[in-house]
TORTIDREN-820902 format. One record per residue (C-alpha): residue number from 1; y, z, x. Coordinates in Angstrom, 3 decimals, always signed. Layout:
residues N
+-----+----------+----------+----------+
| num |        Y |        Z |        X |
+-----+----------+----------+----------+
| NUM |        Y |        Z |        X |
...
+-----+----------+----------+----------+
This chain:
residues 299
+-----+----------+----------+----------+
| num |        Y |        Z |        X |
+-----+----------+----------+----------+
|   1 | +104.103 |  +41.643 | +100.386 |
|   2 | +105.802 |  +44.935 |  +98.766 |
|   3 | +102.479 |  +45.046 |  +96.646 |
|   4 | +100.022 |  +44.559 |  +99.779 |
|   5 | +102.083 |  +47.698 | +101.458 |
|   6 | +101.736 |  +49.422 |  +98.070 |
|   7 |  +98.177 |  +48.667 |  +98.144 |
|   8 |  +97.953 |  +50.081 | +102.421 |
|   9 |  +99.838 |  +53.348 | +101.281 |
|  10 |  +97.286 |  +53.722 |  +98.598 |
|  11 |  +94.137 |  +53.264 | +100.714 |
|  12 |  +94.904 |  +55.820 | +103.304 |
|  13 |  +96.299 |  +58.179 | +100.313 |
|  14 |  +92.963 |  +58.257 |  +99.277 |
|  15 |  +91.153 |  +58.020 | +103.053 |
|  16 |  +93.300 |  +61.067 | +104.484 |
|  17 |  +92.873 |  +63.226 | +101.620 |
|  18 |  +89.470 |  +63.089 | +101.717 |
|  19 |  +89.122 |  +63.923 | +105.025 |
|  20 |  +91.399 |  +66.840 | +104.611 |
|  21 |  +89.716 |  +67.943 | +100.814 |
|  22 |  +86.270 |  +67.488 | +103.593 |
|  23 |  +88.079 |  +69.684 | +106.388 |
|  24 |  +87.835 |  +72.854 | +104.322 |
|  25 |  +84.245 |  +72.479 | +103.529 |
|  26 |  +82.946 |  +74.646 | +106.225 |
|  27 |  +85.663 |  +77.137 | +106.041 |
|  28 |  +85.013 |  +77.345 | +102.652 |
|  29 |  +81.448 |  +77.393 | +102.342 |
|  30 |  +81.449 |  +80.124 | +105.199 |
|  31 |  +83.391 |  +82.396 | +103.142 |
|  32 |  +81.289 |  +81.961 | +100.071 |
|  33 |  +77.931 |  +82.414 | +101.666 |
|  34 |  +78.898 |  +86.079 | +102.575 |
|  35 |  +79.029 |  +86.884 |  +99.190 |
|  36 |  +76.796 |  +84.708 |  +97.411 |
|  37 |  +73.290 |  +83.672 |  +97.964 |
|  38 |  +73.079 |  +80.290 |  +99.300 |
|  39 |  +71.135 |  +78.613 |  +96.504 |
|  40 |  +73.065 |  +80.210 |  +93.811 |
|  41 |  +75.947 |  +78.675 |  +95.410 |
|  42 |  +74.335 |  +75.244 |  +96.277 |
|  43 |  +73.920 |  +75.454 |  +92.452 |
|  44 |  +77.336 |  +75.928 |  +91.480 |
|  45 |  +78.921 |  +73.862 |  +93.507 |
|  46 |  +76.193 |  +70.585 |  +92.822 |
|  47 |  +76.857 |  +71.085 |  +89.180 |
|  48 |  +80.286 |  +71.288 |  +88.879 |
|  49 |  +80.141 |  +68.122 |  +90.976 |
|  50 |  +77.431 |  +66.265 |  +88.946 |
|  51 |  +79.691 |  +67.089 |  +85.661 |
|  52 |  +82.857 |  +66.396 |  +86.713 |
|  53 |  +82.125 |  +62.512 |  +87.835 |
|  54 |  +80.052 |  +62.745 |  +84.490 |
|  55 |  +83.224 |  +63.304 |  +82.701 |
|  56 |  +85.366 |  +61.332 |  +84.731 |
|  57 |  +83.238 |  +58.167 |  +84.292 |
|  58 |  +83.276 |  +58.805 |  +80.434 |
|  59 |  +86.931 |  +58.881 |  +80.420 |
|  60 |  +87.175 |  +55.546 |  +82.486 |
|  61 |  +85.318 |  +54.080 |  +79.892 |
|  62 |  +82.460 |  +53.451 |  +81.905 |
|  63 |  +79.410 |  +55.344 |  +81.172 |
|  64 |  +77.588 |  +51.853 |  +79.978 |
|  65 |  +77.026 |  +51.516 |  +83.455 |
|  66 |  +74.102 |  +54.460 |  +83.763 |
|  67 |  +72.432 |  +52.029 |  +81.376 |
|  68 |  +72.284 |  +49.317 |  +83.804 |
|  69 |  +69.300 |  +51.244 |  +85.601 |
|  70 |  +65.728 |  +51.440 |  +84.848 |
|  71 |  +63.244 |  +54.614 |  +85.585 |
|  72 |  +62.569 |  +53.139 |  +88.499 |
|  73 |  +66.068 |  +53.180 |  +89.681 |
|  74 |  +66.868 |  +56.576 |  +88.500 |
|  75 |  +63.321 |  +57.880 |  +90.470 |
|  76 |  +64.660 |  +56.293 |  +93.501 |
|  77 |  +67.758 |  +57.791 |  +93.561 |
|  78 |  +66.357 |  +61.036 |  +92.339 |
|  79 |  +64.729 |  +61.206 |  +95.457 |
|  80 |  +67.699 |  +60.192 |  +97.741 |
|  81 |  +69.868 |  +62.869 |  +96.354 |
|  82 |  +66.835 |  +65.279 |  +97.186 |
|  83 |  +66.627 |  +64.208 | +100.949 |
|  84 |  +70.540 |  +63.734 | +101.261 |
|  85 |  +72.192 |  +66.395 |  +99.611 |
|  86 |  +69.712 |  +69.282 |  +98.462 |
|  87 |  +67.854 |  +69.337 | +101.845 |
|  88 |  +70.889 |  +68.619 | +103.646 |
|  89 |  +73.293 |  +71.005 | +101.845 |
|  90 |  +70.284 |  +73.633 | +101.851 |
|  91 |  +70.008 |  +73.332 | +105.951 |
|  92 |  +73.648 |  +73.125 | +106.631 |
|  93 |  +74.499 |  +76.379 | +104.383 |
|  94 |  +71.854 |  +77.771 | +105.992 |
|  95 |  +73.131 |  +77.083 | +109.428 |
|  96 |  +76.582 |  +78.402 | +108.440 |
|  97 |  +75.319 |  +81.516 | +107.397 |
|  98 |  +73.717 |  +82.058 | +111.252 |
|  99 |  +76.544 |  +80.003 | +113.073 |
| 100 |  +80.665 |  +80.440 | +112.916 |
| 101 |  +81.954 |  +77.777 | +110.858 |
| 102 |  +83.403 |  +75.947 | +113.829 |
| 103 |  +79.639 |  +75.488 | +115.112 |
| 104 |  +77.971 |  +74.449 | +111.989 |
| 105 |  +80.430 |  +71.934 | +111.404 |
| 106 |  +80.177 |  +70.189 | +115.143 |
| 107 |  +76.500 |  +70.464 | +114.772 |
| 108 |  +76.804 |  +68.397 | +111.378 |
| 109 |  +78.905 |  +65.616 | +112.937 |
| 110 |  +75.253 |  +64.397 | +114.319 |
| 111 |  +75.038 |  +62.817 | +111.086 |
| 112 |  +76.838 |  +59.232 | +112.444 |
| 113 |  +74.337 |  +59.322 | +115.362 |
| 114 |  +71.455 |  +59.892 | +113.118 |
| 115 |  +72.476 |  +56.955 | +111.128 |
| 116 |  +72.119 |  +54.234 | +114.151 |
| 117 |  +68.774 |  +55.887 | +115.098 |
| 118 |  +67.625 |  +55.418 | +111.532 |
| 119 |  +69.321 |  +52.221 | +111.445 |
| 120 |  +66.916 |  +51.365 | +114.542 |
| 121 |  +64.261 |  +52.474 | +113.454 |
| 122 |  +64.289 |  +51.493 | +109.713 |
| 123 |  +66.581 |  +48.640 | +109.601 |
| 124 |  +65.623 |  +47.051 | +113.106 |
| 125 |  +69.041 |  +47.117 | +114.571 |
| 126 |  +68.946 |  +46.856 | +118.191 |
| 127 |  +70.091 |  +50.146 | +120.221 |
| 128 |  +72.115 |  +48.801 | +122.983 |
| 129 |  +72.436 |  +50.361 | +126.343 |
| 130 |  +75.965 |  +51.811 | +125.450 |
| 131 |  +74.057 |  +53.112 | +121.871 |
| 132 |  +71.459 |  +54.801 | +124.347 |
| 133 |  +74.300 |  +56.397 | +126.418 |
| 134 |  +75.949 |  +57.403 | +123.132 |
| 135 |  +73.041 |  +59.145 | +121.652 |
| 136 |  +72.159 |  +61.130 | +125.108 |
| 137 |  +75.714 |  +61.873 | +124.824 |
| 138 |  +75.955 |  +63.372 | +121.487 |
| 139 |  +72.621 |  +65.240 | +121.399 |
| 140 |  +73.515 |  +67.106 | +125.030 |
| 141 |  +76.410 |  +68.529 | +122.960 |
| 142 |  +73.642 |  +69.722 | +120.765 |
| 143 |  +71.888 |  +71.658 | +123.741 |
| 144 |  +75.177 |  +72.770 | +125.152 |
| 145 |  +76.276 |  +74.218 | +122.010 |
| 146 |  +73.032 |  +76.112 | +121.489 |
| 147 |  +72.291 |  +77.206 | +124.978 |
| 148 |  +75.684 |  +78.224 | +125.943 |
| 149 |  +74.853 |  +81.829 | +126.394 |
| 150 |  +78.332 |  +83.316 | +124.998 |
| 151 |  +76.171 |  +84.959 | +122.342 |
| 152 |  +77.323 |  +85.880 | +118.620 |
| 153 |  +77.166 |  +88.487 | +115.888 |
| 154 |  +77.139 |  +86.146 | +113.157 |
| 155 |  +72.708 |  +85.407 | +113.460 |
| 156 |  +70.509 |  +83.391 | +114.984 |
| 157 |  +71.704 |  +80.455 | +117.487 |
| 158 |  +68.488 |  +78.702 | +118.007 |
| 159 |  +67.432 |  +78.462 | +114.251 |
| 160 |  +71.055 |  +78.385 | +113.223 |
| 161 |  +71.730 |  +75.110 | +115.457 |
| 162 |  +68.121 |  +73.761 | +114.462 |
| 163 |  +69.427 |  +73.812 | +110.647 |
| 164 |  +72.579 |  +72.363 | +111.387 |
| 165 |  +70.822 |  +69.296 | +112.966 |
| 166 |  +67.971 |  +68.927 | +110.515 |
| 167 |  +70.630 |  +68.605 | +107.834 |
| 168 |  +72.686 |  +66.009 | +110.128 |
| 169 |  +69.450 |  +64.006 | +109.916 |
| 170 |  +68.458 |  +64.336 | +106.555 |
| 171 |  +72.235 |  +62.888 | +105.700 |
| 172 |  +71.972 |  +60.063 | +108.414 |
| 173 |  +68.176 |  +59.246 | +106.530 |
| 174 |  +69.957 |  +59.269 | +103.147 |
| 175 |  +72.820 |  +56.477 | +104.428 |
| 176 |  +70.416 |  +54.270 | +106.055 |
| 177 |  +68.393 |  +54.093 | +102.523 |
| 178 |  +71.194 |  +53.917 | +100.867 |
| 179 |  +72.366 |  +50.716 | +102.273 |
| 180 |  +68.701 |  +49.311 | +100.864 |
| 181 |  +70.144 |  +49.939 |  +97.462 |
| 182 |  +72.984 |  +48.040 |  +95.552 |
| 183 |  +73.640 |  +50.970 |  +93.222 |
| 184 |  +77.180 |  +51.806 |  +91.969 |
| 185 |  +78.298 |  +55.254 |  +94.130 |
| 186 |  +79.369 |  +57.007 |  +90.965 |
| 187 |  +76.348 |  +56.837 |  +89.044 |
| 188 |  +73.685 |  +57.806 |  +92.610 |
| 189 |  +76.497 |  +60.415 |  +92.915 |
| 190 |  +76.247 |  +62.136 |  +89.731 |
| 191 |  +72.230 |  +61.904 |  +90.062 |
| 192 |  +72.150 |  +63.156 |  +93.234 |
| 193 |  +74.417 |  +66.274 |  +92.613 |
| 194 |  +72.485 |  +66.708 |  +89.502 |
| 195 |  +69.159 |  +66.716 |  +91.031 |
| 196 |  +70.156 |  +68.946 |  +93.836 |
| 197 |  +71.810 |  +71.002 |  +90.994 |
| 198 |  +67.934 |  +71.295 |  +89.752 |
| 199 |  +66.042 |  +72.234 |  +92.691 |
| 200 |  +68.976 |  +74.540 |  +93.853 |
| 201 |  +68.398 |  +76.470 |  +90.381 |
| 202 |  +64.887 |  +76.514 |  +90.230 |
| 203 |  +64.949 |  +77.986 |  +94.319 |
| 204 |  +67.627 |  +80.720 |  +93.750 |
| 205 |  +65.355 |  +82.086 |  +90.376 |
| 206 |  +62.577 |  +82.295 |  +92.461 |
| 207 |  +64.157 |  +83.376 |  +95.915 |
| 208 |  +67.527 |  +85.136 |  +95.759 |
| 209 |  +69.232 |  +87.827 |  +93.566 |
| 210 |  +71.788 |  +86.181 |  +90.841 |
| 211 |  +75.249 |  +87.546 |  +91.425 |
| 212 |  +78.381 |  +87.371 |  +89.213 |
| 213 |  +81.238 |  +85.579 |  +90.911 |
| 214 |  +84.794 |  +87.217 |  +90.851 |
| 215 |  +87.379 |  +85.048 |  +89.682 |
| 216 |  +88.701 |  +84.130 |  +93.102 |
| 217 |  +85.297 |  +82.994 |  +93.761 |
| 218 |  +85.251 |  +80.993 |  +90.681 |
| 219 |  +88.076 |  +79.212 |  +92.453 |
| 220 |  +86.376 |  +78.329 |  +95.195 |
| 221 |  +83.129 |  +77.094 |  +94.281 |
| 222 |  +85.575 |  +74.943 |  +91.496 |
| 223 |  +87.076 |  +73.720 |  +94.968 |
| 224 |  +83.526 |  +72.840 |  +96.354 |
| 225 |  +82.333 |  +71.292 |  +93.279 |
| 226 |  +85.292 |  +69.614 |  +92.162 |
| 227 |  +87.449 |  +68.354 |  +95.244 |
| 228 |  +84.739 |  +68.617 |  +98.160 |
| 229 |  +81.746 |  +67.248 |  +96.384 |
| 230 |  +83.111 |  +65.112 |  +93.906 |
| 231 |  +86.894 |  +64.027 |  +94.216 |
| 232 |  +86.536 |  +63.704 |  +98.431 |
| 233 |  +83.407 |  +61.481 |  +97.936 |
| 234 |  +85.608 |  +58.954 |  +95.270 |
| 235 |  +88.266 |  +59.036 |  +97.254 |
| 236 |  +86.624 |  +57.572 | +100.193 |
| 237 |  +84.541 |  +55.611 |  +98.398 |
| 238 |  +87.405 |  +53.865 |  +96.666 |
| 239 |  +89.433 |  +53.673 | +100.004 |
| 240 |  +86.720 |  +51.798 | +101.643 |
| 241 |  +86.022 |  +49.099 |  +98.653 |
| 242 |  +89.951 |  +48.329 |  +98.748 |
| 243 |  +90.463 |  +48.080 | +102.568 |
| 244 |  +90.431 |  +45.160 | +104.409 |
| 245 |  +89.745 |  +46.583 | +107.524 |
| 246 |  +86.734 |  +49.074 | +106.496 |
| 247 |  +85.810 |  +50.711 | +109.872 |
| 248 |  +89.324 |  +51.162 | +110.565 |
| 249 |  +89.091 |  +53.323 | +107.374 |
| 250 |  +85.962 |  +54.852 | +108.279 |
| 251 |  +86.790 |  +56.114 | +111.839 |
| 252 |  +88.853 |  +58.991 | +110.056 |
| 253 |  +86.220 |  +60.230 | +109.311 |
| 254 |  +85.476 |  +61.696 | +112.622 |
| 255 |  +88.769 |  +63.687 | +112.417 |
| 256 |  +87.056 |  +65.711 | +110.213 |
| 257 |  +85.435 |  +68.048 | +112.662 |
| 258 |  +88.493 |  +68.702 | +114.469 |
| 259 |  +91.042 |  +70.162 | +111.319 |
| 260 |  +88.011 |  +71.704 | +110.026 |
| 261 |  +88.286 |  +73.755 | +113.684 |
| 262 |  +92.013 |  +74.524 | +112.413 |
| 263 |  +91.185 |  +75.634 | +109.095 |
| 264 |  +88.450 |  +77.941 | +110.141 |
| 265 |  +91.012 |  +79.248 | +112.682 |
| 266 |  +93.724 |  +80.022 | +110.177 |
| 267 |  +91.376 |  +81.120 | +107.125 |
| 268 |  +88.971 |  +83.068 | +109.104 |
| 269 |  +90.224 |  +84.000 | +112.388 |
| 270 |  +87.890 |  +82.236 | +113.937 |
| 271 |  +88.191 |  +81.256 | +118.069 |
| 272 |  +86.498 |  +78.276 | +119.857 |
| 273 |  +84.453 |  +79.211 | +122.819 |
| 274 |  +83.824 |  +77.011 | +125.684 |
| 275 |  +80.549 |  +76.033 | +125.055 |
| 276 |  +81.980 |  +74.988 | +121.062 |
| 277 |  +84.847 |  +72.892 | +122.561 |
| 278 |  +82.416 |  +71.240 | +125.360 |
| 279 |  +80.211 |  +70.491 | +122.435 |
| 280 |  +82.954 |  +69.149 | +120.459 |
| 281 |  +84.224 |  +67.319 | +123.320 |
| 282 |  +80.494 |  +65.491 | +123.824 |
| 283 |  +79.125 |  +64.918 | +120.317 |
| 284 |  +82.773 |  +63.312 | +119.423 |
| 285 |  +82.236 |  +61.665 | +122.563 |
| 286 |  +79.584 |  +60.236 | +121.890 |
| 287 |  +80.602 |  +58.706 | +117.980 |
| 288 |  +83.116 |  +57.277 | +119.751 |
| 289 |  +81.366 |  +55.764 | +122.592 |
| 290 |  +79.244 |  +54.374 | +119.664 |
| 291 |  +82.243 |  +52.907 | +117.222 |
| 292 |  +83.742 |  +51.258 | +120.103 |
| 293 |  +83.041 |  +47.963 | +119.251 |
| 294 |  +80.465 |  +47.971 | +116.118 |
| 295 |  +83.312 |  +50.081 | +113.867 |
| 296 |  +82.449 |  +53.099 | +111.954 |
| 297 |  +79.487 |  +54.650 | +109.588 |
| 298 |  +81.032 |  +56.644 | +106.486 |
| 299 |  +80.201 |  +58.853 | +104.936 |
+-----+----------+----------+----------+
């Protein structure tokens, strides 16, 4: 019994520091992309990610495990890290550069509505009348948030919003293939951050102007790579192999959205408007509407 609570304390270790390592990410990424070119940090960030769970799987001991995959395998994950992480990192950065952080990172919390509208249409589960009400639910947020008329000096609403949920459903398309696959999450991690790694390099050579990061930028992107990308994911990951009640587990996840409205308060000064906290208020709404009875997506 002792080692059973042992095990429980260990879980949501793991589950609730993910979600707050996952809470700075727009905060974070916000300040970074006003220095340095989105790609260029996309880059960064991807492969510091890729190497670390590299590394950390060699330590463990368990780097036969890349060898249990054929070309075939590899290809097919290849292409999942392209739609799931460098399209969806390259459209949410975007959409943080035109957006406060607060707004990008509502926007992206369409990704668990995106998954059961994938999961309809690819997977053939049924959408329910309360999964119809859920969806209208969410995506009003969506117009609210973009058509609340409060203005802002930070860019463009309409294309900033537009990025935000393009990304959302490029990381909703990525889960519903994923659950397709039986592949073990460290090794489609570490190809996935290493493949957006790839085409984030090859765009910011072509596209943007290189520039050198200070030390205290260093720090940061270390942050992204290491704890955001990498360490959050494993965490999770982990805490919803070992739980016994797995969408108990996963509906932490949606407190995401609401300490990353904290930290981009305290680190950036940043205030809600209305149409922000109506949006917040709907989309949430919405996820919640959804997990009522059919338990959470993760992410």
């Amino acid at each position: 019994e002792v080692c059973d609570m042992q095990g429980q304390v260990r879980i949501y270790f793991y589950a609730v520091s993910a979600v707050v390592i996952w809470s700075t990410l727009a905060a974070m990424a916000k300040s970074l992309l006003t220095v340095i070119p989105t790609f260029e940090a996309l880059f960064l960030s991807s492969l510091i990610a890729s190497v670390f769970l590299l590394v950390q799987q060699g330590i463990r001991g368990g780097l036969r495990v890349f060898r249990a995959y054929d070309w075939r395998g590899y290809l097919a994950m290849a292409g999942l890290g392209f739609i799931g992480l460098f399209v969806y990192s390259g459209l949410y950065f975007y959409g943080l550069t035109q957006l406060t952080s607060q707004e990008a990172c509502i926007l992206n919390y369409l990704w668990p509505m995106m998954i059961v509208l994938f999961a309809a249409l690819l997977l053939g589960e049924r959408i329910t009348l309360r999964t119809a009400a859920a969806l209208l639910l969410s995506f009003s947020g969506v117009l609210v948030l973009t058509l609340g008329g409060e203005g802002r000096a930070d860019g463009n609403a309409v294309l900033g919003s537009l990025a935000c949920v393009l990304a959302a459903l490029c990381y909703g398309l990525f889960c519903v293939l994923n659950r397709k696959r039986n592949v073990d999450p460290t090794v489609l991690m570490t190809v996935a951050w290493g493949v957006t790694a790839l085409c984030a390099l090859l765009v910011t050579l072509m596209a943007e102007t290189w520039v050198t990061l200070s030390w205290g930028q260093w720090g940061g992107m270390l942050w992204f790579g290491i704890f955001v990308n990498a360490v959050g994911y494993l965490w999770w990951a982990m805490a919803l192999q070992e739980a016994q009640n797995a969408a108990m587990v996963a509906n932490l996840a949606y407190f995401v959205p609401l300490l990353s409205l904290v930290v981009s308060a305290v680190a950036l000064g940043e205030e809600m408007s209305r149409a922000a906290f109506l949006a917040l208020v709907l989309i949430m709404g919405g996820i919640l509407l959804q997990n009522v009875r059919r338990g959470g997506n993760t992410r």
